[in-house]
Each structure stands twice: as C-alpha cells, then as structure tokens.
C-alpha positions as CSV (number, residue, x, y, z in Angstrom):
1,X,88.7,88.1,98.6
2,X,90.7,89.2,101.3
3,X,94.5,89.8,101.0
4,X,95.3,86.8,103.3
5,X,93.1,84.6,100.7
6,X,95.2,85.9,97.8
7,X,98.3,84.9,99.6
8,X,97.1,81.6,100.4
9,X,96.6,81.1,96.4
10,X,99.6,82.3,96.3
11,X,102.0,80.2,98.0
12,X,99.7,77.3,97.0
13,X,100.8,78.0,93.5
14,X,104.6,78.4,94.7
15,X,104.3,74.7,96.5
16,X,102.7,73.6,92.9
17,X,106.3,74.9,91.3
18,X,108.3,73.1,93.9
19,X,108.5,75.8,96.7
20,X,111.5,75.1,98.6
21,X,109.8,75.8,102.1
22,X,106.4,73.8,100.7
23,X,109.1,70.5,100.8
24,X,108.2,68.3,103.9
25,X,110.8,66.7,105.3
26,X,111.8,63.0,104.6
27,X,111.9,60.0,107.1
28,X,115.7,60.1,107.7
29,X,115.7,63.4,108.5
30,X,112.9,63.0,111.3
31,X,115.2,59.5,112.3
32,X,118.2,61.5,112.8
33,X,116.3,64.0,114.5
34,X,114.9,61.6,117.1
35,X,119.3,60.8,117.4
36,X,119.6,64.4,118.3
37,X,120.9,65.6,114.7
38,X,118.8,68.3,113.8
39,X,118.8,72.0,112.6
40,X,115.6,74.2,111.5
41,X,115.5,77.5,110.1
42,X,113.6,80.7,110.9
43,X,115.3,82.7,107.8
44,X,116.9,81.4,104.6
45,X,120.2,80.2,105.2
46,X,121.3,79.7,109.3
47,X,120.5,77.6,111.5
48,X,118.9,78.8,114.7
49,X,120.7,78.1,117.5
50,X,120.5,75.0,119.5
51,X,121.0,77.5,123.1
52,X,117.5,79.1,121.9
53,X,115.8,76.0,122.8
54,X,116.9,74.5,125.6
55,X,115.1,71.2,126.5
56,X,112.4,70.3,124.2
57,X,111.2,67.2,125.8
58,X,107.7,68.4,127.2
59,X,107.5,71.7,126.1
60,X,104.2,73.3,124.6
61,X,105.2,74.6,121.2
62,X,103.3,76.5,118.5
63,X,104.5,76.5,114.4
64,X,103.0,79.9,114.1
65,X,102.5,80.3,110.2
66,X,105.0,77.2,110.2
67,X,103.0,74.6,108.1
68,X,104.7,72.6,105.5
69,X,106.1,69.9,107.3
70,X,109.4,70.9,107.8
71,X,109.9,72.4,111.4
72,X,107.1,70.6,113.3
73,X,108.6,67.1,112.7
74,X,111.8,68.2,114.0
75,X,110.3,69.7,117.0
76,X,108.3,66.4,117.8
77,X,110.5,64.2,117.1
78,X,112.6,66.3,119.7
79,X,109.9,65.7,122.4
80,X,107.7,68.9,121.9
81,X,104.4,68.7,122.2
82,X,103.1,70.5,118.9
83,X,100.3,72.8,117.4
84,X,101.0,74.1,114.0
85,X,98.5,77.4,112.8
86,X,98.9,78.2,109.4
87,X,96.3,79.8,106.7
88,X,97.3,77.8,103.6
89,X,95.3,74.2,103.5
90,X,98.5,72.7,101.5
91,X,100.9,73.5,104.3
92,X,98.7,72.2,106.5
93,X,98.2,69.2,104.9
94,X,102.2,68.1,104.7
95,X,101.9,68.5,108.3
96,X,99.3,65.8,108.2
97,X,101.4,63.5,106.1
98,X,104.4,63.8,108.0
99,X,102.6,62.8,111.0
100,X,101.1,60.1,110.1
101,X,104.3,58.5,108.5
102,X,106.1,59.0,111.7
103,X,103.7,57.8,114.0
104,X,103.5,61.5,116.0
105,X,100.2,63.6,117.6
106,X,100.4,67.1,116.7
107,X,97.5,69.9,116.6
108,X,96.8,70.7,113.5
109,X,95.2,74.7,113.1
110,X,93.9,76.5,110.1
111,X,93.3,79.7,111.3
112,X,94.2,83.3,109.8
113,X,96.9,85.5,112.3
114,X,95.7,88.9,111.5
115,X,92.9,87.9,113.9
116,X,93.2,86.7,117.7
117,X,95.1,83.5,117.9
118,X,92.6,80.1,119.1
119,X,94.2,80.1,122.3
120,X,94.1,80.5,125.6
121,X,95.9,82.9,127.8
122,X,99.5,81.3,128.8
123,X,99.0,78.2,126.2
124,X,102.6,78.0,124.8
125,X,106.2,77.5,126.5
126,X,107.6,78.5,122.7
127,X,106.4,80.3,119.7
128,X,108.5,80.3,116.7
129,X,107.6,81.9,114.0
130,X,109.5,81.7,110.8
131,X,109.6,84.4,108.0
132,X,105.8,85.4,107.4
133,X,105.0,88.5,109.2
134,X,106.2,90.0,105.3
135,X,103.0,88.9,104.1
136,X,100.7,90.5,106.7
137,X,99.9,94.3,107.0
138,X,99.9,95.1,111.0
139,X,102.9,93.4,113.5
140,X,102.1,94.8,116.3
141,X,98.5,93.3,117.1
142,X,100.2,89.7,116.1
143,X,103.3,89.9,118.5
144,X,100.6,91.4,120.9
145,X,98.6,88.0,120.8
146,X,102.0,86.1,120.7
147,X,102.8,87.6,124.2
148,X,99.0,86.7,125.3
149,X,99.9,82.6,124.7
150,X,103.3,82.5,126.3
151,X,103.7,81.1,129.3
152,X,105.5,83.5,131.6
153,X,109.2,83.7,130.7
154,X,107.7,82.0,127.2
155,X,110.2,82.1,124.4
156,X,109.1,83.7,121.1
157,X,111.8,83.5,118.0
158,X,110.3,85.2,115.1
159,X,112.0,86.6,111.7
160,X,111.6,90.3,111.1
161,X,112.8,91.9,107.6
162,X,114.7,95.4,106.8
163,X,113.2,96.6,104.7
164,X,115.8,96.3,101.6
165,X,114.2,93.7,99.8
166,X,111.1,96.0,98.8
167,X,113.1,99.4,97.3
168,X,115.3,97.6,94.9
169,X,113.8,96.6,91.6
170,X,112.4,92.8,91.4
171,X,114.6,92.1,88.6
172,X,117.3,94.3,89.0
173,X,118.8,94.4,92.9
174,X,121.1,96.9,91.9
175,X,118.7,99.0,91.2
176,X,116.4,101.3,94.1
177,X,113.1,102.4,92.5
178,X,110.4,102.0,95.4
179,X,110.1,103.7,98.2
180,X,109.0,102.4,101.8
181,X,106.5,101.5,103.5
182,X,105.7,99.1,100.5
183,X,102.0,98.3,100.9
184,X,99.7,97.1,97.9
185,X,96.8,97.8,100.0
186,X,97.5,101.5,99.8
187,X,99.7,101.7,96.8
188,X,97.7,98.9,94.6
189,X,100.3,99.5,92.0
190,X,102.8,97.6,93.9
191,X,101.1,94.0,94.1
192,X,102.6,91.5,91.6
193,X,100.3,88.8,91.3
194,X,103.5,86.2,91.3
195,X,104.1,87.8,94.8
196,X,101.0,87.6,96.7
197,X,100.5,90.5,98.8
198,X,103.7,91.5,100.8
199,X,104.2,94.6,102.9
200,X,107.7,96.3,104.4
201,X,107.7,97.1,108.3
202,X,110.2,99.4,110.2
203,X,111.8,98.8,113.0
204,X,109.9,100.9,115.1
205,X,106.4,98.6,114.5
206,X,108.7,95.2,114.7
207,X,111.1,96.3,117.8
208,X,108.5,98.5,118.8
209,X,105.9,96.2,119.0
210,X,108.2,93.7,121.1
211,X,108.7,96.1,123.7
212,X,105.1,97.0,123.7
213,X,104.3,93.7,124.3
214,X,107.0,93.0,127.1
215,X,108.9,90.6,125.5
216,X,112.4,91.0,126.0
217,X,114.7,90.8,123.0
218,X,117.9,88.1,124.5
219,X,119.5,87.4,121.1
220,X,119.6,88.0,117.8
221,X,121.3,87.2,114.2
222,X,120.9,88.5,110.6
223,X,120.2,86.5,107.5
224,X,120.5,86.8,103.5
225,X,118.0,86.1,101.4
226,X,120.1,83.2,99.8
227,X,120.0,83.6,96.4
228,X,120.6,87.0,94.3
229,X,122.9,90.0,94.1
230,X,122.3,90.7,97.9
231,X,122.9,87.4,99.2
232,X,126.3,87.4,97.0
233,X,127.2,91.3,98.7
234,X,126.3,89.9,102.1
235,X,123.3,92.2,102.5
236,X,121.1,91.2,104.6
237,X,117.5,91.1,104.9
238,X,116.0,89.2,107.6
239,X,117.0,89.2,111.2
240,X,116.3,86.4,113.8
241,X,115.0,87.0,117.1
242,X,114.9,85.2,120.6
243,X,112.7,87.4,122.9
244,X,111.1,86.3,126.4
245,X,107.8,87.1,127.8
246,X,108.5,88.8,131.2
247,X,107.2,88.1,134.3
C-alpha cells in the first residue's frame, strides 16, 4: 500500500467520526449561495476573500484535493463550471450527492496528485486547492502541474503550512520534541496511524516551488489551526495564497 492509500483510509475513517471537512453542505446553504451569500475556506477559520475570485459565472474551475461537497457547490452554484480531483472515494461521493440534489453538472475525478494531473495543458481559469499538500511528500512537482492547467494569467489559491504544527508534541502544544522536516517515510517512527501520513515543507520547496513554476504570488493571509493552545496564542499555522500563472 502506498502512503497515499493509507491516507485515503485515513480520512475515510475521520469522515466515519464526523470529520468536520467530510460534512457536505446543506440545501440552504447552496440556495443562498445561488442569492450571492457565500463564503468557502482554504484554511480553518477565514474566509477567502471575495476580490480572489472575481466573476465566477463561466469560469473553468478545478477542487484540487477538494472533495467533500463543501466548496464545489458553492462554486457552481456561483456559475463555475466545475471538476473536483480528489483520492478518497467518500469525498468524492458527497460531491455526487450534492449534485444531484441541486440539479448541477460537475466533473467528478478520482485521481492521485503525486502523479501528473488528467488534464490538458491550459484546462483551468482557477485552481484552488485547500489544505492537503500536508499529506503529500513532494510540492514542487504538484504546483509544477498546477501551473501546466492554468490558463494564462490562471489563478491558483492553495494553503501552505509552517511548519509549527509538526515540532510540538501531539498532545502537548507547549511542548517542542520533533524536529523538521517531519517525514514518516524517512523517519517511520513518526507516522501515527490516527494521522495518516503527513509531512512538513519549508518555505523554500512551497515559495520556491511557486516561483519555479512562474506563478506569481498577488496576496496572501495566515490562518490558525482553530482549535488548541496555538489557535488560543494566535499562532499560526497555515497561510493562504493567491498566485497567477504569468504570461
């Protein structure tokens, strides 16, 4: 089994325990969506701003690792036209659900991205891509393939992390016992089965690997986890990006 099948167990068993992010929507949150009152979330606690957008109506947009029925219906019932790619087959599956009960086409994807997206060259006038890049090993090939699909002066918003949430111990924030990179796949000691397999990356690969790719960083905000001794500090963990695909 590879790691990305053991993280696909994984959050199946989180969306079993009543995963917060494994919640589809309901139907009057996709109604007032369609009335223009809508919000959606890239990290755990703010809202991405409306200005990162623009028009929806029209616009080719892919839920990378975004399944679970939660941004998708708010982007079509917004006017995009939608493709969802996720790995987990219960994600996927809300997506399908939602769908149906609102009467909206979208492209449904299973597909794993560690490998090269399903798509061709210039597919996409937006990518967002929520927190997930945590649970894959190498950032750089995926916002590589990410800059592949855009459309020229695409818009990619993706969720990068700091790093802090992997040196302090699980149970004990206050605490710093690891040290970084944390990767299970060299360090098999660190994988909690409870986990799945999760993996730190620096700024250099993340930024790094946005410049590489010439997509050009045009706003940004940080995030807490929501919940535990950082979130009450006001550490944060996760940052937000908006970055365009230059011509």
């Amino acid at each position: 089994m590879n790691y990305q099948d053991i993280n696909a167990e994984t959050i199946t068993s989180w969306i079993d325990e009543g995963w917060k992010w494994g919640i589809p929507i309901d139907h009057d949150t996709y109604k007032r969506a369609t009335e223009g009152e809508w919000d959606v979330l890239l990290t755990p606690t703010k809202p991405v701003p409306h200005s990162w957008f623009g028009e929806l109506k029209g616009k080719r947009l892919l839920g990378l690792a975004s399944g679970g029925g939660q941004q998708i219906p708010i982007f079509s019932a917004r006017g995009a036209r939608c493709t969802v790619l996720d790995y987990t087959d219960r994600q996927l599956e809300s997506e399908r659900l939602v769908a149906q009960r609102e009467g909206y086409d979208v492209n449904i994807v299973k597909a794993d991205m560690t490998k090269p997206l399903p798509f061709d060259d210039n597919s996409f006038d937006i990518i967002f891509n929520p927190a997930s890049l945590c649970y894959i090993e190498k950032v750089e090939p995926v916002l590589m393939e990410c800059a592949r699909i855009l459309k020229p002066n695409g818009i990619l918003m993706v969720t990068f992390e700091n790093g802090i949430n992997y040196i302090s111990d699980v149970n004990d924030e206050s605490r710093i016992t690891q040290s970084l990179p944390f990767n299970p796949l060299e360090k098999p000691e660190l994988y909690r089965k409870e986990d799945g397999m999760q993996f730190s990356h620096s700024m250099t690969e993340q930024i790094g690997g946005l410049i590489k790719a010439n997509l050009k960083i045009t706003d940004l905000y940080e995030d807490t986890n929501g919940y535990g001794l950082l979130h009450e500090l006001h550490i944060p963990s996760f940052i937000a990006l908006r970055a365009v695909k230059e011509l």
